[in-house]
VMD Tcl script that draws the C-alpha trace (Angstrom):
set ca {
  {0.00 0.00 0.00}
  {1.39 3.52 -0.95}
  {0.03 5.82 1.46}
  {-0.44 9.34 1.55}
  {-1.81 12.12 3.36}
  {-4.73 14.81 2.53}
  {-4.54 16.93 5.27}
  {-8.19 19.05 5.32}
  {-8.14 22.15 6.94}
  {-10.29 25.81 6.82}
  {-8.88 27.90 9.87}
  {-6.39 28.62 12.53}
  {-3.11 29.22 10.61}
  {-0.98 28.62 13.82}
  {-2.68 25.40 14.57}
  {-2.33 23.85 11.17}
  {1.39 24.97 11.43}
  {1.55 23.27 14.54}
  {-0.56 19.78 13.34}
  {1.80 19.84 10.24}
  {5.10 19.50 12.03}
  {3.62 16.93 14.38}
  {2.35 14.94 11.43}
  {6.04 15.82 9.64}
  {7.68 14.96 12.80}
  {5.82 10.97 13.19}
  {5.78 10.50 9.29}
  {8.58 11.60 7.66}
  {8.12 8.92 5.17}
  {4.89 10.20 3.83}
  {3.72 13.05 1.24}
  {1.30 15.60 2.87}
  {-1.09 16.75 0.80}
  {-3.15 20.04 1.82}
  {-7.07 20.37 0.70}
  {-7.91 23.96 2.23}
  {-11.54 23.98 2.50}
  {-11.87 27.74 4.22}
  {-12.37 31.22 2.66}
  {-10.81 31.66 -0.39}
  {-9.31 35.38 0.15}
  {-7.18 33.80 2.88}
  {-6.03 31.09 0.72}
  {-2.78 32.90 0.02}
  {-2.51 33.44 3.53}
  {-2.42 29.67 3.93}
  {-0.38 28.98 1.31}
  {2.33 31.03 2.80}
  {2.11 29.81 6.01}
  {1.57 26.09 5.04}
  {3.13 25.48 1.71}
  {6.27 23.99 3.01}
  {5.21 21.34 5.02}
  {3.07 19.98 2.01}
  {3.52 18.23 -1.16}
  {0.71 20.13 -2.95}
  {-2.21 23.16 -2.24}
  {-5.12 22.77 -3.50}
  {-7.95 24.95 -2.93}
  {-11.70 23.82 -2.80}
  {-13.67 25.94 -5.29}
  {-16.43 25.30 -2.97}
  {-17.44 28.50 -0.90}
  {-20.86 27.72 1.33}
  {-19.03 26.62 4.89}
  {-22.40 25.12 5.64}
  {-22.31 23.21 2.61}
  {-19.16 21.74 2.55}
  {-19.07 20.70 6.30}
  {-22.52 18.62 5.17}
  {-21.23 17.29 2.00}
  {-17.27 16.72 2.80}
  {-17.24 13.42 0.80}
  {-17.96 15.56 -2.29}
  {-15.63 18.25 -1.37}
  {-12.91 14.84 -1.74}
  {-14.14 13.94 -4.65}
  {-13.65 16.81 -6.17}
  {-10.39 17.56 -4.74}
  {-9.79 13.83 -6.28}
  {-11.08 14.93 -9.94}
  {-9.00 18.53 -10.43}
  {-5.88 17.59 -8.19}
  {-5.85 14.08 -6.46}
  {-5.85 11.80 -9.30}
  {-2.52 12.87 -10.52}
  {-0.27 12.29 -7.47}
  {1.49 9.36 -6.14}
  {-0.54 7.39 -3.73}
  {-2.80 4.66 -3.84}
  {-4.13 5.08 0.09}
  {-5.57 8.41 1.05}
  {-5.28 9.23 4.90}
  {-7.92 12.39 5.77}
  {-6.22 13.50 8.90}
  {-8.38 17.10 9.77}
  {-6.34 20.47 11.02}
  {-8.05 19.81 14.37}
  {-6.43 16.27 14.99}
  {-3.14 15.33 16.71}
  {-1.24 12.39 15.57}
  {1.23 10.91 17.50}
  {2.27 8.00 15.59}
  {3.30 6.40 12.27}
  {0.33 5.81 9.73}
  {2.66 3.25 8.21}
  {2.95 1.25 11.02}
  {-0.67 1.88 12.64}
  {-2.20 0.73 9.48}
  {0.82 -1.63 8.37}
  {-1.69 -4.38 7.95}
  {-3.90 -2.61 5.64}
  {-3.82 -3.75 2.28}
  {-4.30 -1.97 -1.25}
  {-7.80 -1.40 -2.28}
  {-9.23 -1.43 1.18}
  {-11.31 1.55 3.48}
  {-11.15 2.46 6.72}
  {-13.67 4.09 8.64}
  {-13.96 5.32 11.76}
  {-16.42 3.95 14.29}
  {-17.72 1.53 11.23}
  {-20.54 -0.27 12.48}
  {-24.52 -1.54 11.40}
  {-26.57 1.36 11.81}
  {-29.20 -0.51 14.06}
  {-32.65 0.21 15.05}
  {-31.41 1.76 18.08}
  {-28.89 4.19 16.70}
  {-31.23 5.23 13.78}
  {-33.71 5.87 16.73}
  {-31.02 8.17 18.05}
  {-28.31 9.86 16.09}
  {-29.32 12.96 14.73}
  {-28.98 12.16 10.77}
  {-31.59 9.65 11.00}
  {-33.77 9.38 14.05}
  {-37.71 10.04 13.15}
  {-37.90 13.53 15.09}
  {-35.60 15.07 12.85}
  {-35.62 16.65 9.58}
  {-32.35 14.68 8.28}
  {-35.13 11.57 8.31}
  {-36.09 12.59 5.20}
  {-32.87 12.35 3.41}
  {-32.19 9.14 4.90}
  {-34.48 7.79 3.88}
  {-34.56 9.07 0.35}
  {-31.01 7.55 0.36}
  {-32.16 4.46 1.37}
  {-34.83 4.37 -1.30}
  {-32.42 5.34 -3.98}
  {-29.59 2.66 -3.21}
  {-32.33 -0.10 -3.17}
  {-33.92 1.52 -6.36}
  {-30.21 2.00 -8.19}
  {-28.29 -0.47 -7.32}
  {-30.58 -3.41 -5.81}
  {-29.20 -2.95 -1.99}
  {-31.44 -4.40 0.71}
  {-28.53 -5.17 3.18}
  {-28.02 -3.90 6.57}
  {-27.41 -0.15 6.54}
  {-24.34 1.03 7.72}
  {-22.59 4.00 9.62}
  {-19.24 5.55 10.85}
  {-17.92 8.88 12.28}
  {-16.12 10.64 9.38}
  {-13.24 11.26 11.70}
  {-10.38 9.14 10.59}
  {-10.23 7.78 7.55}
  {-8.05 5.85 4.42}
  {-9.64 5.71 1.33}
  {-8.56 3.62 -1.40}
  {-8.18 5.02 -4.90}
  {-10.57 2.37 -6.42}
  {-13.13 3.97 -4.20}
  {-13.01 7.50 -5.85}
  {-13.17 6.41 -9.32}
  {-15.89 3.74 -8.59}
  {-17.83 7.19 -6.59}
  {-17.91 9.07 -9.35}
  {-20.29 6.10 -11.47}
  {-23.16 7.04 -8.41}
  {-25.67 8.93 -10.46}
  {-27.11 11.16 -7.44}
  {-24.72 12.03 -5.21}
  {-26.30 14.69 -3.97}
  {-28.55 12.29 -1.66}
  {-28.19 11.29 1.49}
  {-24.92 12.15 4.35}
  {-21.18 11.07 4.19}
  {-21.65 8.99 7.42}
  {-23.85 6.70 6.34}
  {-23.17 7.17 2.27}
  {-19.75 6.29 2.38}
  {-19.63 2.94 4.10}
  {-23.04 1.65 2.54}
  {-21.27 2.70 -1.27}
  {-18.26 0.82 0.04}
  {-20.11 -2.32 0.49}
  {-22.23 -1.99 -2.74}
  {-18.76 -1.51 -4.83}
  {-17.26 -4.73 -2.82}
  {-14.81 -3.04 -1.34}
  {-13.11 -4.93 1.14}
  {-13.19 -3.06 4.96}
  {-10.57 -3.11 7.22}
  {-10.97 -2.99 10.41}
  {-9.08 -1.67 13.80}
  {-9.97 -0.24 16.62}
  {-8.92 3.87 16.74}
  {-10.83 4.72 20.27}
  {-14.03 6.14 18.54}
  {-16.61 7.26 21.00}
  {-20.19 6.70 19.74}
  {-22.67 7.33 22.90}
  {-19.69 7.00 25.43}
  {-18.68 9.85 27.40}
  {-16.53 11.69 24.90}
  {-14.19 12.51 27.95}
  {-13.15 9.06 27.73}
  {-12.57 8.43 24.25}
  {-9.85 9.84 22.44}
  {-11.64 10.28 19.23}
  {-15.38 12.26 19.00}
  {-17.27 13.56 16.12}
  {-18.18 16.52 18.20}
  {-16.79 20.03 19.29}
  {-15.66 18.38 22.40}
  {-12.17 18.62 23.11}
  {-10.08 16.15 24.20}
  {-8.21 17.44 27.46}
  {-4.42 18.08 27.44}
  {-4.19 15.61 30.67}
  {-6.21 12.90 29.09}
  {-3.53 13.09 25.66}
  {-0.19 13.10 27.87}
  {-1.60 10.25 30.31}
  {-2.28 8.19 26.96}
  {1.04 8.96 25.65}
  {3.07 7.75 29.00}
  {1.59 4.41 28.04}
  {3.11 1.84 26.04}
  {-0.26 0.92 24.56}
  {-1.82 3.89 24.67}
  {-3.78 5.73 22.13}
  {-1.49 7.81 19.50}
  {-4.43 10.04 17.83}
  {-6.54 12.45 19.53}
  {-9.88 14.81 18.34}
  {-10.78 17.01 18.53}
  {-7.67 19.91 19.39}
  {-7.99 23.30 19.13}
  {-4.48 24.22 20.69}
  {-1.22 24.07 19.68}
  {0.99 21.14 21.14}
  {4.71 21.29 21.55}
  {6.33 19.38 19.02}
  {9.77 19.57 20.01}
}
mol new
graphics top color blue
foreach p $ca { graphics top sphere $p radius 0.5 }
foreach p [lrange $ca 0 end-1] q [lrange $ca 1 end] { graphics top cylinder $p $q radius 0.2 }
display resetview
């Protein structure tokens, strides 16, 4: 597997400094590409700031912040379409400006082969969490798209499987899984955490599995990965880190760590 990285950022100059040489500083082995996702009359701002700890700068021509926080697995494509397709990797690594990484991807994921995904806090979205998380529980208006997703994957493509879920917090997407995206008629339907795993299993691509510390419905004080603005305390990262087997990624962070 030739991995990569697309780091995907949209604020906080100092901070993505800071994430870049602690992401430089674990894997110097790997090219860093940016996606900058934030205002575009600060992305020369970036650029400056940024552009030497990356291996290409590519700026989303997308400009509604609502928009692309909803839709980030089109935002990728895209980037994958103008820019992505034409570097070296076969293994994309998201890693957002708001995560710390401790660790070698390499290694972490050395048993990941070529042409597999891996999501974050994969799992079968069950009765009970479609009863509760907000993108799909009856009370709310994402129902409606869910289930217009789920009507339009059995209608398209035949798929009356289990539905299925993840936290789009950490993830490595294979190459094959881009190109086979862009065949999906609609994309426009449905949201990234449930869209992305359930097109994974209708293209047959192969999911690999390891456990990153998600939290689902844990307390997110005790997890070292959340999907929310919860931040993962400075004494909860270093006791972690004086482990041996302690957890190596951390999000979210919205301070700068010392790298040296």
């Amino acid at each position: 597997m030739k991995l990569a990285v697309l780091f995907w950022f949209y604020k906080d100059a100092d901070v993505c400094e800071n994430r870049l040489r602690l992401l430089k500083k674990h894997n110097p082995d790997l090219k860093i590409f940016g996606l900058y996702g934030g205002e575009h009359a600060r992305s020369r701002l970036f650029r400056s700031r940024l552009g030497k700890y990356l291996d290409d700068f590519y700026v989303s021509p997308y400009k509604s912040e609502g928009w692309k926080w909803m839709n980030g697995d089109l935002m990728l494509l895209e980037w994958y379409t103008s820019r992505g397709r034409d570097l070296d990797w076969d293994s994309i690594a998201i890693v957002q400006w708001d995560m710390l990484v401790f660790t070698s991807l390499s290694k972490l994921f050395g048993k990941m082969k070529t042409g597999e995904i891996f999501l974050s806090g994969l799992r079968t979205l069950s009765r009970p969490i479609e009863n509760c998380w907000d993108w799909t529980r009856p009370d709310k208006s994402n129902r409606r798209n869910y289930l217009s997703y789920r009507k339009y994957v059995k209608e398209e493509y035949g798929y009356r499987g289990s539905p299925l879920c993840c936290l789009f917090i950490l993830q490595i997407l294979p190459r094959v899984f881009f190109d086979m995206y862009l065949s999906v008629k609609n994309r426009r339907v449905g949201m990234l955490e449930y869209k992305v795993p359930m097109y994974a299993r209708i293209f047959g691509i192969p999911f690999f599995r390891k456990e990153v510390g998600v939290c689902w419905f844990e307390d997110p004080k005790t997890r070292p990965l959340n999907a929310w603005p919860v931040e993962i305390g400075e004494r909860y990262v270093q006791k972690e880190l004086s482990k041996r087997d302690g957890w190596r990624i951390f999000h979210p962070c919205f301070k700068k760590w010392n790298v040296d």
